[in-house]
N, C-alpha and C positions, 0 to 999 in steps of 0.2 A: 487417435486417442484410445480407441479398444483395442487396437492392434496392438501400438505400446504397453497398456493395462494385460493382457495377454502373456506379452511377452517376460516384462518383471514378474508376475506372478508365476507363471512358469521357473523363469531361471530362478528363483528361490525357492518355489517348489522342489523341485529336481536337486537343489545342493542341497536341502536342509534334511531332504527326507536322503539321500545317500550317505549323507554324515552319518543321521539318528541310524539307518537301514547298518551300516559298516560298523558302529558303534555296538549292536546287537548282534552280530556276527563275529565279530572278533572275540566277544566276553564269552557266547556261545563256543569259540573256538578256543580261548584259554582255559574254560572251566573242562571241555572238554579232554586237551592235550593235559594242561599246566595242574588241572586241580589235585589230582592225585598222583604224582609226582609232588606237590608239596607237600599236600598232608603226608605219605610216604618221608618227605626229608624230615617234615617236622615228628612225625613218630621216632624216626632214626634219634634223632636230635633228643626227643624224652626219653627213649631207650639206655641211650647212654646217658644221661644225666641220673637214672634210677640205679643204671648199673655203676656209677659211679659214688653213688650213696651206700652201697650196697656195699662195693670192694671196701672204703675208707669202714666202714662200722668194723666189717668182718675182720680187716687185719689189722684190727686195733682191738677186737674182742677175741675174735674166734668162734663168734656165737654166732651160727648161722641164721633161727630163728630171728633172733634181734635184730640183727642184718639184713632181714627181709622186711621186720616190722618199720625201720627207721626207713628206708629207702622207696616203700612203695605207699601210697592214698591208700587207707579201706577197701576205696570206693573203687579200683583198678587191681586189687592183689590179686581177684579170678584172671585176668589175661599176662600175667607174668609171671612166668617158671624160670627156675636159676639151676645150675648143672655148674660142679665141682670137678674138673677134668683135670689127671696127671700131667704131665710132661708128652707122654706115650696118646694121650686124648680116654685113656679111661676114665670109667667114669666113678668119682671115690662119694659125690650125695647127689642128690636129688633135693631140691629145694621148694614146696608148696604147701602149705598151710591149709588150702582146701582141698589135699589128693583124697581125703576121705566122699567129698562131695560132687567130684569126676575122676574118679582114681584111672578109668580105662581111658577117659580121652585123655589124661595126664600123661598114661603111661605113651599114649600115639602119641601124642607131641614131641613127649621128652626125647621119644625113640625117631621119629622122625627126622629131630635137630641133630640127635647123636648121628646119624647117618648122614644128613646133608653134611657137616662137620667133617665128616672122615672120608665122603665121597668126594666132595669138592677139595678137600685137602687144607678147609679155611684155617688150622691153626698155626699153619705156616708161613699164613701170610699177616700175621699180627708179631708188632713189635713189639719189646722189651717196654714193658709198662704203656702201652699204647693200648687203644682201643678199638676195634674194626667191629663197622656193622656193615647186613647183608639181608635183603630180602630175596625170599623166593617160593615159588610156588609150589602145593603139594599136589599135582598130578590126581593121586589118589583119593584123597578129600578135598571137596572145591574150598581152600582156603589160603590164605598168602600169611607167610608169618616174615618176622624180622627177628633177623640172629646176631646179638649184640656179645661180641667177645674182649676180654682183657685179658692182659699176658701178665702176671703177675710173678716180678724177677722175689718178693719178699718172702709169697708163700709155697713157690714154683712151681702154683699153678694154674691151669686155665680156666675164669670164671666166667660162666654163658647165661645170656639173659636172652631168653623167649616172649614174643607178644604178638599177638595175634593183628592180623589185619581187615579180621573177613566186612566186620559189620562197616569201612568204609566203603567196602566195594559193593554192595548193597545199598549204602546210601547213595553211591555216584550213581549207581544205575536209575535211582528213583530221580535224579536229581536231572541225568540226562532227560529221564522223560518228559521232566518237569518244560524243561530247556524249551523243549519241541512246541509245548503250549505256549509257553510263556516268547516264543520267537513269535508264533504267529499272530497272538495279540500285540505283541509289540511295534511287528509291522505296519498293522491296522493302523493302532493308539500314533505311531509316528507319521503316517501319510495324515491322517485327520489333523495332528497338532503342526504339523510341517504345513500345510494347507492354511490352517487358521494364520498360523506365525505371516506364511507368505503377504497374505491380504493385510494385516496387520502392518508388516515393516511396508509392501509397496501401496498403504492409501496415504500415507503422509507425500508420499515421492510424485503421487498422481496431482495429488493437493497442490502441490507445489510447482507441478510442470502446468496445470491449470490457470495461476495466478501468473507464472511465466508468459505463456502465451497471451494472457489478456494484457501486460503490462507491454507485449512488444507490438500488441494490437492500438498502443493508448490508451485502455481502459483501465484505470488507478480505483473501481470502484469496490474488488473485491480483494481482502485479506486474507491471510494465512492461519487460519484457527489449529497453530499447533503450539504445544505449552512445554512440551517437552525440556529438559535439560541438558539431553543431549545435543549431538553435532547436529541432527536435522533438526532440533529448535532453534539454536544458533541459528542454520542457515536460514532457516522460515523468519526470525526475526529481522535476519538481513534484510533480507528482500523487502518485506514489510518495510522498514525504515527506507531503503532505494526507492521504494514504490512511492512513498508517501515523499521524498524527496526529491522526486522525478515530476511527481502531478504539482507541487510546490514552484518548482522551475519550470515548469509546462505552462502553467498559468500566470506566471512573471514575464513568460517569454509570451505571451498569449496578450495580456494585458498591454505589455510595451511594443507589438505590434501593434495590437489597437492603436496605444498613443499616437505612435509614429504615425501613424494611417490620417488619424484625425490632425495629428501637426501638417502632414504632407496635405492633406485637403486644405487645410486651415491656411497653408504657404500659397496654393494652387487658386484657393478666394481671394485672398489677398493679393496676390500677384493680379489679377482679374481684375479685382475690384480698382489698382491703384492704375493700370491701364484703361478699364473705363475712368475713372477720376481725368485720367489726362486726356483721352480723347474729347469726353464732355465737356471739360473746363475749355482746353484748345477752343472745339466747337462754338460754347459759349460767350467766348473772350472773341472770338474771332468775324463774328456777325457784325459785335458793335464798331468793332476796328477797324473793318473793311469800310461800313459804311462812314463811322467819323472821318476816316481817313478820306475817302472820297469825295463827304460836304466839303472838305478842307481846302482839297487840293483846287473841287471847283470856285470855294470862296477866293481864292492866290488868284485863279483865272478868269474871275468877275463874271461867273458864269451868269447867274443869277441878277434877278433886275432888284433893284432896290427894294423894294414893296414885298419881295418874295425872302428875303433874308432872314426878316425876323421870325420866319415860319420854321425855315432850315436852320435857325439857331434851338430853337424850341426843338428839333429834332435829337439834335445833338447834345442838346440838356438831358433829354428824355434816355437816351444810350448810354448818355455818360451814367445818369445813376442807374439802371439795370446793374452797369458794370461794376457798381459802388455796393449796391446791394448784392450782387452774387460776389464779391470779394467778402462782405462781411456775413455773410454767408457761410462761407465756406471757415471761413476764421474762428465761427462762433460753434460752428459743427467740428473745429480739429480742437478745438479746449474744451467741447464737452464730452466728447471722445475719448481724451486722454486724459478726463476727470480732473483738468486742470481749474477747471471754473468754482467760482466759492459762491452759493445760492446766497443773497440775500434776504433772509427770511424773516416776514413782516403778518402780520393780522387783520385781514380787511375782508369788507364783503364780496363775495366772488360775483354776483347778481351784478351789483354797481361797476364791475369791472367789464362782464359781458356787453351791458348796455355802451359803456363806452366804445367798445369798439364798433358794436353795431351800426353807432350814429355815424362813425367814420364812414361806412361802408353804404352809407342812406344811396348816394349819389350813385353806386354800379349796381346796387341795386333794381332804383328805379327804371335806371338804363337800360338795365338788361331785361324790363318785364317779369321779375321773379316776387311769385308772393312768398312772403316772409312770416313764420306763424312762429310763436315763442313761449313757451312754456317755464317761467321762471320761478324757482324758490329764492327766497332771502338765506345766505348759507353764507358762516364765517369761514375762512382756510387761514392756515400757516404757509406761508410757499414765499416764492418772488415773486414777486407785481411785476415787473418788468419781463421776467420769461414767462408768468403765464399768460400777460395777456400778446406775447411772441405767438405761443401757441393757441392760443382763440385766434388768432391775425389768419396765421397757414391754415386751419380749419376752414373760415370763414373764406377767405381767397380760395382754397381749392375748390368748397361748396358753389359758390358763384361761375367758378371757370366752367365747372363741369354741369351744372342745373340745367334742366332743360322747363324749369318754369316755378318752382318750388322749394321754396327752404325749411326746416322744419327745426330750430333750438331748444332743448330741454336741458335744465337743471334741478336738481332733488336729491335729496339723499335716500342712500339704500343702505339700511344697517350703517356702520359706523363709517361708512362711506360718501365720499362726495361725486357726482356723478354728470359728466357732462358729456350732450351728444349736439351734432350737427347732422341734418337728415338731409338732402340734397334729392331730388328727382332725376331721372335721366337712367342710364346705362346700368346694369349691373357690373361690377370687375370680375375677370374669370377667375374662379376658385382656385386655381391654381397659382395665381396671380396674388392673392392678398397678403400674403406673407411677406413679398418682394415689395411691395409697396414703399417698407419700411426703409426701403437702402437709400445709399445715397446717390444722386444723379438718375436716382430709376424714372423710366416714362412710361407708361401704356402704349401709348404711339410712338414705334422704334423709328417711325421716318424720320423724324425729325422736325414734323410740318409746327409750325408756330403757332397755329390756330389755337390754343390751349395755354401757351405761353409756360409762366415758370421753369424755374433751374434742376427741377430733380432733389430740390436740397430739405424743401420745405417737412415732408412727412418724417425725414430723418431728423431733424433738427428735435420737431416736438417730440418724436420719441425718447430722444435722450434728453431731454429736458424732463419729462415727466417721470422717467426711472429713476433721473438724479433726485427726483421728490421723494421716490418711493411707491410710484403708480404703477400704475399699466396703463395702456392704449391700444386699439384695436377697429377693427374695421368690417364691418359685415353685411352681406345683400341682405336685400328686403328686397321685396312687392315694388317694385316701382319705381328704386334707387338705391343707392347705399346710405350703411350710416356710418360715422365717424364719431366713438366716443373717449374719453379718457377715464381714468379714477383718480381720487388723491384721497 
């Protein structure tokens, strides 16, 4: 990055300040060469427009005076002397209005012109009504004059205009010196502004390789603060909109891998879950059918003594409905599933509901040795009577399977809630374990050992009963057992 920063500033340094540097050397070199060679053409240029004012008065009057007054400024008649020459180059007037006020350097000039005139041979190189001018220099007085001639075919003869040159070459000279300062400030004033310009034009282009590289890094977080109108606002707003259209698609693409991720998980549980579903049900299905199938074949073999039959009938009563309730089971858990079940929803005391099932349950109760302690509120609900007391049934049967001596029932309301728990003694579940409870076919005990009995179906069944309420359900250690409660 410094390197680069370096290097632009550089190469724009270095062209801007050669331009500006070339820029002052050449104007330095024109005023030098070219300045006076112009002014020189453009005198030439006034010279004869004067003497051309001068010739039309004169040979239309004859008044020489007049002729001088119409053709020259006031403010210029001191540097313009006129000379009336024959044919032969003598000289027939002398033409100045102020020879009373430099009459001797009058007379050097005019003699001066008459000599360069006749020395150079200038009258022979002007046409027939044409005009020819001529600078040159006087050796002897430092001064440069311009000799402006007309050949005059009307009055036959040669009319000469004189004008001095000296005070430009005076001013070049002050002008050259000027040059000399004003070069070396310029170089200065150009390396400083050529310097500034550089940083100027390369902080947009750093700006912008800056936001480049984060944009190829995936970082969409920083923009282009350049406002400009030109082509590098253009480009800066490009990129700007690519950037913000890139992190747009970055996170579309980012999100719908999530999705995919969670469908492909979602595909990978289910596949799972519908493989246990079979292997469990198989298992399940496959206990009572071995053994049905066995009483059978020995009943066909009169295996059995008489006396003994109606016990091994009783057997096969007892498998056959296991098999009847884990079908409707499972029947009752695939239409609450697929949210095909319609709740019948009725007004009753949920109290009067608990207690009925608990009397069902008098008899494993006492069997099994478990005290039973019950905490009951009088509390109305809206629900189905038939699925909630489904779900007191699986509570109650799980609390009983797994008790190692104590049952604990509460019912109460909490805020605008209905509140039901079953406490049970015994084992804690492993915390990592409680969530999985909820599924369906799940056991604690992956042997498979019977001792505990039930289908895996029951804790599923009441959850999606109670959701179809509008509850929740859940399950949590305690001191000395778990509890199992719902809400509605």
């Amino acid at each position: 990055m410094q390197k680069m920063r370096g290097s632009i500033v550089k190469k724009l340094f270095l062209i801007n300040s050669l331009i500006l540097v070339l820029f002052i050397i050449l104007s330095f070199a024109f005023q030098h060469i070219f300045f006076e060679r112009f002014y020189v053409h453009k005198r030439k240029i006034e010279a004869i427009n004067v003497l051309s004012n001068f010739v039309e008065t004169y040979e239309k009057t004859g008044d020489l005076k007049l002729s001088f007054e119409k053709s020259v400024d006031i403010n210029k008649a001191f540097g313009y002397r006129f000379l009336i020459l024959d044919k032969e180059g003598n000289v027939k007037y002398a033409v100045n209005p102020a020879v009373d006020k430099g009459a001797k350097e009058n007379i050097r000039i005019l003699t001066d012109a008459i000599f360069r005139i006749s020395t150079d041979n200038l009258l022979s190189k002007v046409e027939k009504n044409k005009y020819f001018s001529v600078v040159y220099y006087n050796k002897r007085f430092p001064i440069s004059s311009i000799i402006t001639i007309y050949n005059s075919i009307e009055k036959n003869e040669y009319i000469v205009c004189t004008s001095l040159l000296q005070p430009i070459n005076e001013a070049s000279k002050v002008i050259k010196e000027l040059y000399v300062y004003l070069f070396a400030a310029g170089i200065i004033v150009t390396l400083i502004v050529s310097l500034i310009y550089s940083k100027n034009v390369s902080r947009p282009i750093l700006e912008i390789k800056d936001v480049a590289d984060r944009i190829a890094n995936l970082d969409f977080s920083k923009r282009i603060d350049i406002k400009s109108d030109d082509e590098l606002g253009m480009l800066a707003s490009a990129i700007n909109t690519m950037s913000e259209n890139l992190k747009d698609a970055l996170n579309s693409l980012r999100e719908a891998n999530k999705r995919l991720e969670e469908d492909i998980e979602k595909e990978k549980k289910l596949e799972r879950m519908r493989k246990d579903f079979i292997a469990a049900t198989s298992h399940e299905l496959k206990t009572p059918i071995n053994l049905i199938q066995g009483y059978l074949e020995a009943f066909k073999d009169d295996v059995f003594d008489e006396k003994d039959k109606d016990y091994y009938i009783d057997i096969l009563l007892d498998e056959t409905k296991k098999m009847a309730s884990l079908v409707n089971d499972m029947l009752d858990l695939s239409q609450l599933e697929a949210g095909k079940y319609n709740l019948v929803i009725e007004e009753f005391n949920l109290k009067d509901l608990v207690m009925r099932v608990v009397k069902k349950f008098e008899g494993s109760i006492r069997e099994n040795k478990i005290e039973l302690i019950m905490s009951l509120t009088d509390v109305l609900v809206k629900a189905d009577f038939y699925r909630i007391e489904q779900v007191i049934t699986n509570y109650l049967t799980n609390a009983i399977r797994h008790s190692t001596g104590k049952i604990e029932i509460n019912l109460y309301k909490e805020d605008d809630l209905v509140k039901f728990e079953v406490i049970n003694s015994g084992e804690n579940i492993p915390e990592e374990e409680l969530e999985n409870i909820w599924s369906k076919f799940y056991k604690l005990d992956k042997s498979g050992n019977k001792k505990y009995g039930g289908t895996g179906l029951g804790l599923s069944i009441v959850k999606n009963i109670i959701e179809l309420h509008g509850g929740k359900v859940g399950a949590k250690n305690i001191e000395g057992g778990v509890k199992f409660y719902f809400t509605l």
